[in-house]
C-alpha positions as CSV (number, residue, x, y, z in Angstrom):
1,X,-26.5,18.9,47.9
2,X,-28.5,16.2,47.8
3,X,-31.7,15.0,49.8
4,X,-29.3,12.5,52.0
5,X,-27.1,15.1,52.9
6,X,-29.7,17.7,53.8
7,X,-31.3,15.3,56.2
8,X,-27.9,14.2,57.6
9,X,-27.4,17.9,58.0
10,X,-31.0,18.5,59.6
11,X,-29.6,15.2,62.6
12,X,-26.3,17.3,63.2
13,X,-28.0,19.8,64.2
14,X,-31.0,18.1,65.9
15,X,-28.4,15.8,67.8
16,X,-26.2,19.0,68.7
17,X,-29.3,20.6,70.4
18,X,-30.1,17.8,72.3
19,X,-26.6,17.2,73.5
20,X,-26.8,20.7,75.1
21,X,-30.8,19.9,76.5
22,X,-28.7,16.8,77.6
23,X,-25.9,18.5,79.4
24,X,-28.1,21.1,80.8
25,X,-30.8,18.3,82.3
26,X,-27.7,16.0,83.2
27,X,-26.4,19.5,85.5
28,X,-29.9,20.2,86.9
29,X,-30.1,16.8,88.2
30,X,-26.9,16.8,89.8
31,X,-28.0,20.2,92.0
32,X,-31.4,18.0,92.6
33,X,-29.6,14.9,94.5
34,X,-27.7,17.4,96.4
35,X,-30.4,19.1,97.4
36,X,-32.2,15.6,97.6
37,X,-29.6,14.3,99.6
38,X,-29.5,17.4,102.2
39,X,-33.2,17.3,102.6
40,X,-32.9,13.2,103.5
41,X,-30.2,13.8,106.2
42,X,-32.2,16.6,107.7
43,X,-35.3,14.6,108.0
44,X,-33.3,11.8,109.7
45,X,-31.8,14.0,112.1
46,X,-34.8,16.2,113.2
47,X,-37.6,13.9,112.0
48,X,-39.8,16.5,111.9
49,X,-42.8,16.2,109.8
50,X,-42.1,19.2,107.6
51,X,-38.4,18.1,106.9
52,X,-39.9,14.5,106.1
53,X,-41.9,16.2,103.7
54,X,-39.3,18.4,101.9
55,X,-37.0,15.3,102.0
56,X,-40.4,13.3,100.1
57,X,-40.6,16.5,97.3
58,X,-37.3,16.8,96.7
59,X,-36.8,13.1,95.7
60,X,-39.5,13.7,93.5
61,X,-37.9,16.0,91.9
62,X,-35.1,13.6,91.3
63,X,-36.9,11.3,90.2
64,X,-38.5,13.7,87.6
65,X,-35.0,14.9,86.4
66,X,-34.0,11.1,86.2
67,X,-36.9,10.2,83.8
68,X,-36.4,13.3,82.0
69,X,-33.0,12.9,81.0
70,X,-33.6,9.1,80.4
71,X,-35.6,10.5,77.6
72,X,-33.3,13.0,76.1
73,X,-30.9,10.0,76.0
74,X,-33.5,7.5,74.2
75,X,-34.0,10.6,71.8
76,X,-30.3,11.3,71.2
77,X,-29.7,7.3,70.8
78,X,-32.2,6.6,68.3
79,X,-31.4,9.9,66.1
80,X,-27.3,8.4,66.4
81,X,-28.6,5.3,64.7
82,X,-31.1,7.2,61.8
83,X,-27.8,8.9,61.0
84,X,-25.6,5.7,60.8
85,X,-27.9,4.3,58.7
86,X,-28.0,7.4,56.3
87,X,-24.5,7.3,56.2
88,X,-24.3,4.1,55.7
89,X,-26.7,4.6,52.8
90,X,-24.5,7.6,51.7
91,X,-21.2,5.0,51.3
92,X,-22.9,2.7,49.9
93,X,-24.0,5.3,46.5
């Protein structure tokens, strides 16, 4: 097996990890909006300063979980095109 195919190799399995970081971050940040969006109706309905505030965190956290997962995307994206390039480079022997 060649250098090409080692590295090809080495992106399968990078790109299967990170599908699984993916899906795990992708199911975190559903539970997060829920929780998000059960701690914003609770501060509209008691407006209480300590539901306000756990309605403020928990956003946060979404927001946190959103970013995160925008980079395991980015990641996955740009290791998606390395490999079409090696294969590409792999026809093309």
């Amino acid at each position: 097996m060649g250098r090409l195919e080692r590295r090809l190799l080495a992106i399968g399995d990078e790109l299967e990890r990170i599908h699984e970081e993916e899906r795990l971050i992708s199911d975190e940040l559903s539970y997060h909006r829920s929780l998000a969006d059960d701690a914003a109706r609770d501060a509209a309905v008691f407006g209480d300063p300590i539901e306000r505030e756990n309605a403020s965190v928990t956003a946060s956290d979404v927001r946190r979980f959103e970013r995160q997962l925008a980079k395991v995307v980015d990641r996955r994206q740009k290791l998606e095109a390395r490999r079409a390039r090696l294969l590409d480079k792999l026809e093309s022997r």
